[in-house]
C-alpha positions as CSV (number, residue, x, y, z in Angstrom):
1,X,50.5,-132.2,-122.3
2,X,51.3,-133.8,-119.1
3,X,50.3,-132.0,-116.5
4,X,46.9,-131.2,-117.7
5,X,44.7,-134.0,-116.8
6,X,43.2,-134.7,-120.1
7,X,40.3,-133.0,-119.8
8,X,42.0,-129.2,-120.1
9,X,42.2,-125.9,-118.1
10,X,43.4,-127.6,-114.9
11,X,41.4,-130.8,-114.7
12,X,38.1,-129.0,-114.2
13,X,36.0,-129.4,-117.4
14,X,33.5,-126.9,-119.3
15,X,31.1,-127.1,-116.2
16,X,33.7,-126.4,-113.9
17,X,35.0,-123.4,-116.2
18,X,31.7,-122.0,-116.2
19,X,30.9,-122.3,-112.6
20,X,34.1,-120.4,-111.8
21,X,32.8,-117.9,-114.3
22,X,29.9,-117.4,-112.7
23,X,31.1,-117.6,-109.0
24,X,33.4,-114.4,-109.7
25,X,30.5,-112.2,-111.5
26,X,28.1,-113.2,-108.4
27,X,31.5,-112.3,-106.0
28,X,31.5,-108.7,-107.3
29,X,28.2,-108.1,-107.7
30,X,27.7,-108.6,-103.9
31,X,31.2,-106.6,-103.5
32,X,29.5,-103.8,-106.0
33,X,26.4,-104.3,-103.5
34,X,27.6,-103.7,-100.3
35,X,30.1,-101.1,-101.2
36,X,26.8,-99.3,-102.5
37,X,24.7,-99.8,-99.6
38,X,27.3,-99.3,-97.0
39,X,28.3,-96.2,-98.3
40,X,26.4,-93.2,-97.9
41,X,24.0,-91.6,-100.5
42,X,25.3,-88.2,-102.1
43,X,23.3,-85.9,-102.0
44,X,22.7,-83.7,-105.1
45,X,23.8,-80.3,-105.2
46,X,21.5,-77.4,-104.7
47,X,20.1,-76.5,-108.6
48,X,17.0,-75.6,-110.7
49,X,15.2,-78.3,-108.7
50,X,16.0,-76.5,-105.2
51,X,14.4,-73.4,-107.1
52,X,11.4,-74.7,-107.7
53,X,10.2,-74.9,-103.8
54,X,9.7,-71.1,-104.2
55,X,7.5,-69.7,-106.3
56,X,8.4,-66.8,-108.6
57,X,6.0,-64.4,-106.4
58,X,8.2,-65.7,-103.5
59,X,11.4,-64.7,-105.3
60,X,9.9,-61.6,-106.3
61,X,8.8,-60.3,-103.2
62,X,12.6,-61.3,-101.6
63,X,14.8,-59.4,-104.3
64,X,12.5,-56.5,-103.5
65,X,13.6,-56.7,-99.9
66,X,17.2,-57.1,-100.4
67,X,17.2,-54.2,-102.9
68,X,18.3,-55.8,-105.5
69,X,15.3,-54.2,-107.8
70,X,13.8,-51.0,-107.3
71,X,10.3,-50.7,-106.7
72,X,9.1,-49.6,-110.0
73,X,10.7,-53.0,-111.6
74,X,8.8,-54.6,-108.5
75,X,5.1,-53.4,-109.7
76,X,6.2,-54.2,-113.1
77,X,7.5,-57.6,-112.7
78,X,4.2,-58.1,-110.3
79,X,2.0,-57.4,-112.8
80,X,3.5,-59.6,-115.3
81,X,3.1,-62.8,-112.6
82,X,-0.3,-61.5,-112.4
83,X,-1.0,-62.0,-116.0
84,X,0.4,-65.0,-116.5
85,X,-1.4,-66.5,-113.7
86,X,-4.4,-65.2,-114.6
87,X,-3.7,-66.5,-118.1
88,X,-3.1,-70.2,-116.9
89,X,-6.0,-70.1,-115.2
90,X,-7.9,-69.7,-118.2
């Protein structure tokens, strides 16, 4: 082949082929980088975690006050966070 050099793939050689290789994976893993750092971090969505700040007495007391429960289902509910705290205390 004529126009090849001898020596294949453009004149360049196995170490030549390799360091091109190599010089595009390092080019987009800086691309990957910066396009990572410069953009900003999402933030997760409000879930289970967000839940967890409050504690069930907290969540308790606050459906109460909405009236979403009635007090009767209040004391009882109440009573149950009792026990089981008093339980895992144990």
């Amino acid at each position: 082949m004529m126009g090849w050099g001898g020596m294949g793939w453009g004149g360049m050689g196995w170490a030549g082929m390799v360091g091109m290789v190599l010089f595009w994976v390092v080019l987009i893993a800086v691309i990957v980088w910066a396009v990572g750092r410069l953009l900003p971090a999402r933030q997760a969505p409000p879930g289970p975690s967000a839940a967890n700040s409050e504690s069930a007495q907290e969540i308790l007391d606050r459906r109460y006050a909405r009236g979403e429960i009635d007090l009767e289902t209040y004391q009882a509910q109440r009573a149950v966070l009792a026990a089981a705290r008093n339980e895992r205390l144990r």
